[in-house]
C-alpha positions as CSV (number, residue, x, y, z in Angstrom):
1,X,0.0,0.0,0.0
2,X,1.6,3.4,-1.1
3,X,1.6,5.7,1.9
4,X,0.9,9.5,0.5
5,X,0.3,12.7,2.5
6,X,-0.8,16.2,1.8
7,X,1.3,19.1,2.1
8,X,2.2,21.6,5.1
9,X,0.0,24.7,4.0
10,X,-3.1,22.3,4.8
11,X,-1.9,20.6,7.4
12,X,-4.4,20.3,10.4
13,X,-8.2,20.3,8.5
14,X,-9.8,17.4,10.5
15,X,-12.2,14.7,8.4
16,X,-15.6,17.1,9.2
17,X,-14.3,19.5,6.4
18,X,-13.9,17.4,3.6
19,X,-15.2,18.5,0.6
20,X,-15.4,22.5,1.1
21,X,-13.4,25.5,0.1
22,X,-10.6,25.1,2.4
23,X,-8.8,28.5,1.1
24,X,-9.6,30.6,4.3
25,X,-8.7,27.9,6.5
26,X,-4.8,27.6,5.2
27,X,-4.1,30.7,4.4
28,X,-4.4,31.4,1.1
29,X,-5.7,34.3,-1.0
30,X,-9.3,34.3,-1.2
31,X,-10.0,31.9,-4.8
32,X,-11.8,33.9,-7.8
33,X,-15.2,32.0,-8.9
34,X,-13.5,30.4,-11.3
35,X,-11.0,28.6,-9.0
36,X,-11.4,26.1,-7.2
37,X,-9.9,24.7,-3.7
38,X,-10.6,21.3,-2.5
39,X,-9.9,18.8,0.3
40,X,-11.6,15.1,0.9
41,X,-10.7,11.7,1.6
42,X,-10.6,9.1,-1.3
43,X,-12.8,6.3,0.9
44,X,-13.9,3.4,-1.3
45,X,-13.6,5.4,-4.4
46,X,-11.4,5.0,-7.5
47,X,-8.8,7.4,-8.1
48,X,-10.9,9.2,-11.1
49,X,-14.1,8.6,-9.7
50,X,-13.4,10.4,-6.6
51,X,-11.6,13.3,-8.6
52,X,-14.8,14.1,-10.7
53,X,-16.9,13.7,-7.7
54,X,-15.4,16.5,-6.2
55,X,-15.6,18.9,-9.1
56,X,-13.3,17.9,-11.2
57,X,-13.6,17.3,-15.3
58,X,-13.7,13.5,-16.5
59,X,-11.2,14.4,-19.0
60,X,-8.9,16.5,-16.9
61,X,-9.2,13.1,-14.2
62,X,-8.3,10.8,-16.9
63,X,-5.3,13.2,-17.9
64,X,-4.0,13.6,-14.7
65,X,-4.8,9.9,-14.3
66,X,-2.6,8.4,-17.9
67,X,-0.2,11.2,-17.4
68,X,1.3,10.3,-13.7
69,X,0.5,6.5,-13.0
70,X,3.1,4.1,-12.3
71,X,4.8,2.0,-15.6
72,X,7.5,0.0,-15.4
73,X,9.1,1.0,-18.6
74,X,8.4,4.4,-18.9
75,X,7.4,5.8,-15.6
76,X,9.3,3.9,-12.5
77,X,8.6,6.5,-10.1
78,X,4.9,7.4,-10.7
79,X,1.8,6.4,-8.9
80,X,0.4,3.0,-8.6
81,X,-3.4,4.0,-8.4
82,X,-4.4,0.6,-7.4
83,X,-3.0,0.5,-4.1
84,X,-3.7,3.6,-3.0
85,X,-5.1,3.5,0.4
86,X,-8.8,4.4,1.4
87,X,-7.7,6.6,3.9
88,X,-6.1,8.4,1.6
89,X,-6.4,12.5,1.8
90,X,-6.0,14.1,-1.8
91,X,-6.5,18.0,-2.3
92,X,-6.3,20.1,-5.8
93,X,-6.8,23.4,-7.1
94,X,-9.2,23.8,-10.3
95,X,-8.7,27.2,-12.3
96,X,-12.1,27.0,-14.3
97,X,-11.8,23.4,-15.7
98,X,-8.0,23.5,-16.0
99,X,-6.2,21.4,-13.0
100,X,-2.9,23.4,-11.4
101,X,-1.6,20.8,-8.8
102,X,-2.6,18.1,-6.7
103,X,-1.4,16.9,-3.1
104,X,-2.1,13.5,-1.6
105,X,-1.7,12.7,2.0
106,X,-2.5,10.3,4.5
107,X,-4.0,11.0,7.9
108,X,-2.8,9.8,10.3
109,X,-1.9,11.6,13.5
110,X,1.4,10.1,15.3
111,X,3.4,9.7,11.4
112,X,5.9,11.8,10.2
113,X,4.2,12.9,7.2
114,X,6.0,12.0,3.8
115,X,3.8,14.4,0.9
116,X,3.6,14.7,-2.5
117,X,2.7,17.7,-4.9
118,X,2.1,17.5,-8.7
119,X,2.6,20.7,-10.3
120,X,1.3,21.2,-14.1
121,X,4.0,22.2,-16.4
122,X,2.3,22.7,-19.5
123,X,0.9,19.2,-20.7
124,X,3.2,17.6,-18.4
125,X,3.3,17.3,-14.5
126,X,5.9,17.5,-12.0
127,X,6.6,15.3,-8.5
128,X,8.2,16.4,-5.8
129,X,7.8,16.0,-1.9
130,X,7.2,18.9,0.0
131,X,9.1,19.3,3.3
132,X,7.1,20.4,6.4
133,X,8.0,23.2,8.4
134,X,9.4,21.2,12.2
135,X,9.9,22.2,15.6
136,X,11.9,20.6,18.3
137,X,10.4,21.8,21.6
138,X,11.7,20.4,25.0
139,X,8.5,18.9,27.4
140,X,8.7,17.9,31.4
141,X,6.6,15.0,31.4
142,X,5.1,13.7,34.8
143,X,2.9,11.5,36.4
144,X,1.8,9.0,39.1
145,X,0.1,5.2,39.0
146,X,-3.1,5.2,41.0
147,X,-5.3,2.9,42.2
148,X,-5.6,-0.3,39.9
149,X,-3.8,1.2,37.4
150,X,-0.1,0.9,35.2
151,X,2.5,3.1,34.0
152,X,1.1,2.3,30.7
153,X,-2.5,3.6,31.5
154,X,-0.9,6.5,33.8
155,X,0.9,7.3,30.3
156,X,-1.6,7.1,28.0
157,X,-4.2,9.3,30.7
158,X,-1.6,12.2,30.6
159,X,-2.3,12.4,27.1
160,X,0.9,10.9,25.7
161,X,1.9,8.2,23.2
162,X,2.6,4.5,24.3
163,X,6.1,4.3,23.5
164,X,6.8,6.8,26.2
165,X,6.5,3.3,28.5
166,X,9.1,1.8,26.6
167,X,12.1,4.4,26.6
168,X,11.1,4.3,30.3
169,X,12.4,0.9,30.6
170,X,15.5,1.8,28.1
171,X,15.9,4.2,31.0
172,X,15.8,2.1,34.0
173,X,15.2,-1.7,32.8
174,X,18.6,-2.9,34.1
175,X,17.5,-1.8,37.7
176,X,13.9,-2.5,37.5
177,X,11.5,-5.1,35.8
178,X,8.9,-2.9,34.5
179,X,6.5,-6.5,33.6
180,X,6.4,-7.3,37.9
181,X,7.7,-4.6,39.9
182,X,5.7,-1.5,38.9
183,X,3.6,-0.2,42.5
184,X,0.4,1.7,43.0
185,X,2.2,5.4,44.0
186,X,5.3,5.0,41.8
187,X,5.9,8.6,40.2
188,X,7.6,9.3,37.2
189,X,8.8,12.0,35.1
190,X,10.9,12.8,32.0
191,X,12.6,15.0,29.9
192,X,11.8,14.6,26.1
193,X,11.7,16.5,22.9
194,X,8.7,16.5,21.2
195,X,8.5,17.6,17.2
196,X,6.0,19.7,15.7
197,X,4.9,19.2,12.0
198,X,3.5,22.8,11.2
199,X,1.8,22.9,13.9
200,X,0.8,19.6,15.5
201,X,2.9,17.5,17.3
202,X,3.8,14.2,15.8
203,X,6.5,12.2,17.7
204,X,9.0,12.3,20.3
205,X,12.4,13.0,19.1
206,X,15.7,12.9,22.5
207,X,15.1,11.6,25.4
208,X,17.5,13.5,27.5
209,X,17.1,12.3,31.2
210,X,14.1,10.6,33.5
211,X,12.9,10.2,37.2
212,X,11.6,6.8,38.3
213,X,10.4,7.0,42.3
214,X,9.5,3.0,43.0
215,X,8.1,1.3,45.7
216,X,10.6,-1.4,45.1
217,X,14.2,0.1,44.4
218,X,13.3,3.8,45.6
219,X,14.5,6.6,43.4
220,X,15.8,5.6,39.8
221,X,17.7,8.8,38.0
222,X,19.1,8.5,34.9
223,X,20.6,10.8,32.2
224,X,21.3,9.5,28.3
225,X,23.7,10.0,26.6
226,X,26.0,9.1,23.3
227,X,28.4,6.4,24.0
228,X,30.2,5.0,21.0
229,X,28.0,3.6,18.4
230,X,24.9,3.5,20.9
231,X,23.6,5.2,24.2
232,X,24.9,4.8,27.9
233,X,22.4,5.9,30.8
234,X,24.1,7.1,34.0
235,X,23.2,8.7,37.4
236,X,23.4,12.1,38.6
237,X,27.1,11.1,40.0
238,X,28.3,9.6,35.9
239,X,27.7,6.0,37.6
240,X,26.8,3.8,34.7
241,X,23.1,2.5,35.3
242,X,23.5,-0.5,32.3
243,X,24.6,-3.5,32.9
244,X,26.1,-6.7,30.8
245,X,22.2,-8.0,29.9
246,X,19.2,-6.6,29.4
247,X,16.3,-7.7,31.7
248,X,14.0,-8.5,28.6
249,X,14.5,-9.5,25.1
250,X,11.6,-6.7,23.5
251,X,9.6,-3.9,24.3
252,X,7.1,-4.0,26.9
253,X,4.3,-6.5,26.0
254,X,3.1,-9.4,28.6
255,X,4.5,-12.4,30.4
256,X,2.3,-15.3,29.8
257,X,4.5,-18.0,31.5
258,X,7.0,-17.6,33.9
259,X,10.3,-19.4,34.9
260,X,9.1,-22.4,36.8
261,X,6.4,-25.8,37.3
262,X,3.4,-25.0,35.6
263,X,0.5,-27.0,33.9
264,X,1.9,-27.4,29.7
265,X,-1.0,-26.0,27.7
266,X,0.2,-28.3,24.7
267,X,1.1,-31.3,26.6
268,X,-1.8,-31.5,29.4
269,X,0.9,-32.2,32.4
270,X,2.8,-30.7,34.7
271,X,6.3,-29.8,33.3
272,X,9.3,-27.7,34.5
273,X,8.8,-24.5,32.1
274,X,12.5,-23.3,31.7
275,X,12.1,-19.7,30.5
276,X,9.9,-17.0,30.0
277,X,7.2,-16.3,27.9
278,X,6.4,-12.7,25.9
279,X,2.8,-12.5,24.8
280,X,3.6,-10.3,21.4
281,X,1.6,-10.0,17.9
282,X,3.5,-11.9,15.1
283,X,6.4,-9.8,13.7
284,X,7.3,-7.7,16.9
285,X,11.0,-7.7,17.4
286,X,13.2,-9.6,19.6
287,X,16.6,-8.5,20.1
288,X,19.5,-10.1,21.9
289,X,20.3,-9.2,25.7
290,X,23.3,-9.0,25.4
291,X,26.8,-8.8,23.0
292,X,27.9,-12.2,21.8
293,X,27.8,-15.1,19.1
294,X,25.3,-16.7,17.7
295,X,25.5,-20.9,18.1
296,X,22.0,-21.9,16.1
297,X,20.0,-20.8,14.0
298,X,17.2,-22.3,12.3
299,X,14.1,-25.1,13.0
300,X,14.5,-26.7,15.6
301,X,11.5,-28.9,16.2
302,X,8.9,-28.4,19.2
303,X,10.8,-24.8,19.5
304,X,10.2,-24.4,16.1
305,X,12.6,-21.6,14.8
306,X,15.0,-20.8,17.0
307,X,18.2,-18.7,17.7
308,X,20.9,-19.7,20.6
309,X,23.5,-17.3,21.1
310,X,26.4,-17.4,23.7
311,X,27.7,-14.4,25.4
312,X,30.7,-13.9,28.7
313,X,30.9,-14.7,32.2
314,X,29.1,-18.5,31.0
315,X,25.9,-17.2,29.9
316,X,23.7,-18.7,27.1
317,X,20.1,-17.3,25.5
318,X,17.9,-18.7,23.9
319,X,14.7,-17.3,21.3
320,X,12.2,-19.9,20.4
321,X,9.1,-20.2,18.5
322,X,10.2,-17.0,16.6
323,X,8.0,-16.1,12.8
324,X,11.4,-14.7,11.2
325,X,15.5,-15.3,12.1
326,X,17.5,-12.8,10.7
327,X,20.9,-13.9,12.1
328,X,23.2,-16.9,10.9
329,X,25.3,-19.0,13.1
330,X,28.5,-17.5,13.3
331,X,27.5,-14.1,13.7
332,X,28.3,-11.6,16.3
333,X,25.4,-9.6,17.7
334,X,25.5,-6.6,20.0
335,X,23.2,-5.9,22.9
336,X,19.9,-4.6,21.3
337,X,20.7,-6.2,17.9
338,X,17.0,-7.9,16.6
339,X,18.0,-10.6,15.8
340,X,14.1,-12.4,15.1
341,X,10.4,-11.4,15.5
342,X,7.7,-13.1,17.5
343,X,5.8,-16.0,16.1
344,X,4.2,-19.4,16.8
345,X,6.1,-21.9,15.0
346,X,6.9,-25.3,16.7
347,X,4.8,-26.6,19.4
348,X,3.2,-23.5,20.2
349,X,-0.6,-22.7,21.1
350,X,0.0,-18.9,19.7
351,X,2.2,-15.8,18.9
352,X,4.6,-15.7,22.1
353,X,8.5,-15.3,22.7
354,X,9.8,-17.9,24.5
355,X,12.8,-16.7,26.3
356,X,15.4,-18.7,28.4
357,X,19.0,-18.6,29.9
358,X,21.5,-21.2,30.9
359,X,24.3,-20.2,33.2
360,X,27.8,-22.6,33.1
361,X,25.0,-25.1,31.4
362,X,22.2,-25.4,33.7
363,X,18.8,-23.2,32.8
364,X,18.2,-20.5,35.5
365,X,15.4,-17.9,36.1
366,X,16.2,-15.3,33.3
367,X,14.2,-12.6,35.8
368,X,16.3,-13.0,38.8
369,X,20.0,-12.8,37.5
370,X,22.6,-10.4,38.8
371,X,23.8,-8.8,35.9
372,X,27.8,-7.0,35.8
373,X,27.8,-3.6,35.0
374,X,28.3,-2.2,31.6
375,X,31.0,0.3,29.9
376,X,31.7,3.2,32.7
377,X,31.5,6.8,31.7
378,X,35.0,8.0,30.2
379,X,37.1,10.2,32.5
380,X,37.6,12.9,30.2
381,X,33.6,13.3,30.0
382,X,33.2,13.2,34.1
383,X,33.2,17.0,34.4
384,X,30.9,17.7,31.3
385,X,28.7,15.2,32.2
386,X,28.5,16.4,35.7
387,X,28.0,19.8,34.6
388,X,25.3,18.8,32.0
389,X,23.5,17.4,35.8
390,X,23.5,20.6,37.8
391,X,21.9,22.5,35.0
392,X,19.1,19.6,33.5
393,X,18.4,18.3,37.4
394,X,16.1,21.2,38.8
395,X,14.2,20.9,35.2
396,X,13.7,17.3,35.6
397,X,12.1,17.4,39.1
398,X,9.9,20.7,38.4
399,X,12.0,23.2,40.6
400,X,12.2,25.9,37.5
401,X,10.4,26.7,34.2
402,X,11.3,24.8,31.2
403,X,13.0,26.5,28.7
404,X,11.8,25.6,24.7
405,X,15.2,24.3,24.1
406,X,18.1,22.4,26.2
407,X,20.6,24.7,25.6
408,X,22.8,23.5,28.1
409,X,23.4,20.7,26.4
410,X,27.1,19.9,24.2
411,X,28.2,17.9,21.6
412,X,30.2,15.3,23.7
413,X,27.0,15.1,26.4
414,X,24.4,15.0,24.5
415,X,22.2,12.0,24.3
């Protein structure tokens, strides 16, 4: 399905407005009586249908139509009007029965947009993507989990997106296992960029530093920053806050199964159950925990496919019942690296991640390993980093008004 967008100067006009003379709205000069200015959504509609629908000539559509679609030989890069989605926004601008340009879009509201313009240039038309005017503005994000809730729901209350939940456990998830140990009363708060598409905001861009107060570990601080290829996470003293292995092999779902005796759904007995299961829709990523090599790859009967890779200090992991492998025996992987996605292949009753760990060759509770720490903060950014602190700290916990920008922010500390 192509994914198509409208352009920045009509950015904002909500589904209710389809169909009208949008000029006022975005903008523009008021249009003569011979021009016309439109906006609607294509819906069940073909392409040339929907066009003289909404005003426009049957031979101008067909025009437009023969003069930009998609051939293989001739015209590569043009449209493939068969796959265009129904949700699908397209605007134009008719001078009498003559057809200046045409925008397509698609709306919806956490994308980036990506947008198209044709442009008439005499009997021939022109494609380019028009850039959106963006705006990085820094946000204090704060909140609480109440009574029966989670920090997901807590999240999502404050108005935010979901994936706020996960950079929470990017933050803190060596310390703190966000599946068991999250508490009625736990307070959170974060420092985040958020970009604006003319206008409206769309997605998060740096997370520069959060505030985790849990019931379980007390208070959880942590700044981001670039170290080497990736990130590091430290405290407010430049005390690393990562450690050798991540706690969990994907983003937050579920845990269906834990580590332990339980009754085998497949099987109809009681089994020892060495791993952990990850409830997940088919296709979400699984990365490795941790640096090291991968030892298997590929079916491996009631596990179905499967990838075993072996990292330091005796440590072994293994990712069953995955959909997709996309690592080869032999390889080296680093911590984060997907190296699969969730599926339900072997014996499997559906989609999950079944996760386990051996340690010197016996299979141990993935969830309740001690973990060594990970790469400390270089000397020769201690003072920096420290300094980075004393300024971000009093924005972080609410003490003084947030400025649009961070612009105490450098080069070498800057996540």
């Amino acid at each position: 399905m192509i994914s198509l967008v409208f352009i920045a100067s009509i950015q904002g006009i909500a589904p209710s407005d389809a169909g009208k003379d949008v000029a006022s709205d975005i903008g523009l000069a008021p249009t003569s009586p011979s021009t016309l200015l439109k906006s609607f959504q294509l819906g069940r509609r073909t392409f040339v249908d929907a066009l003289v629908s909404e005003g426009l000539d049957y031979d101008e559509a067909e025009r437009f139509y023969l003069a930009t679609r998609k051939d293989k030989k001739t015209r590569p890069e043009g449209l493939n009007f068969r796959n265009l989605s129904d949700r699908l926004w397209v605007t134009f601008r008719l001078s009498g029965n003559r057809l200046d340009w045409l925008e397509l879009r698609r709306q919806y509201v956490t994308e980036r947009p990506t947008v198209y313009r044709f442009e008439r240039q005499g009997d021939a038309w022109s494609k380019r993507e028009v850039a959106f005017a963006s705006e990085r503005k820094l946000a204090r994000i704060q909140g609480r989990i109440e009574q029966g809730g989670t920090l997901s729901l807590a999240v999502d209350q404050l108005g935010e997106f979901p994936t706020l939940v996960n950079e929470f456990d990017r933050l803190f998830g060596w310390q703190m296992d966000f599946y068991r140990q999250q508490r009625v009363g736990d307070a959170f708060a974060m420092l985040v960029e958020k970009i604006y598409i003319d206008g409206v905001f769309r997605e998060y861009g740096r997370v520069l530093s959060g505030l985790y107060q849990s019931k379980v570990h007390g208070p959880l601080l942590g700044f981001k920053m670039k170290q080497g290829p990736g990130f590091g996470v430290f405290d407010e003293k430049g005390r690393t806050m990562e450690r050798a292995f991540l706690r969990n092999p994907m983003e937050i779902t579920r845990i269906t199964s834990n580590y332990g005796m339980r009754f085998h759904p497949v099987l109809g007995k009681k089994r020892k159950h060495n791993g952990v299961d990850y409830g997940a829709p088919t296709g979400t990523p699984v990365w490795s925990v941790a640096k090291g090599r991968v030892t298997y790859s590929g079916w491996a009967g009631a596990s179905g496919k499967l990838v075993v890779i072996a990292h330091s200090n005796g440590y072994v992991t293994i990712y069953a019942h995955l959909s997709k492998i996309h690592v080869a025996k032999g390889q080296y992987v680093g911590q984060r690296q997907v190296i699969g996605r969730v599926g339900s292949t072997g014996r499997s009753t559906g989609p999950h991640l079944h996760f386990g760990m051996k340690k010197n060759g016996r299979y141990v509770d993935p969830l309740r390993q001690k973990f060594p720490k990970g790469a400390p903060l270089k000397s020769a950014l201690r003072k920096p980093f420290l300094a980075r602190v004393a300024k971000e700290l009093p924005y972080l916990r609410g003490e003084r008004s947030l400025p649009e920008r961070p612009d105490w922010l450098s080069p070498e500390t800057a996540p």
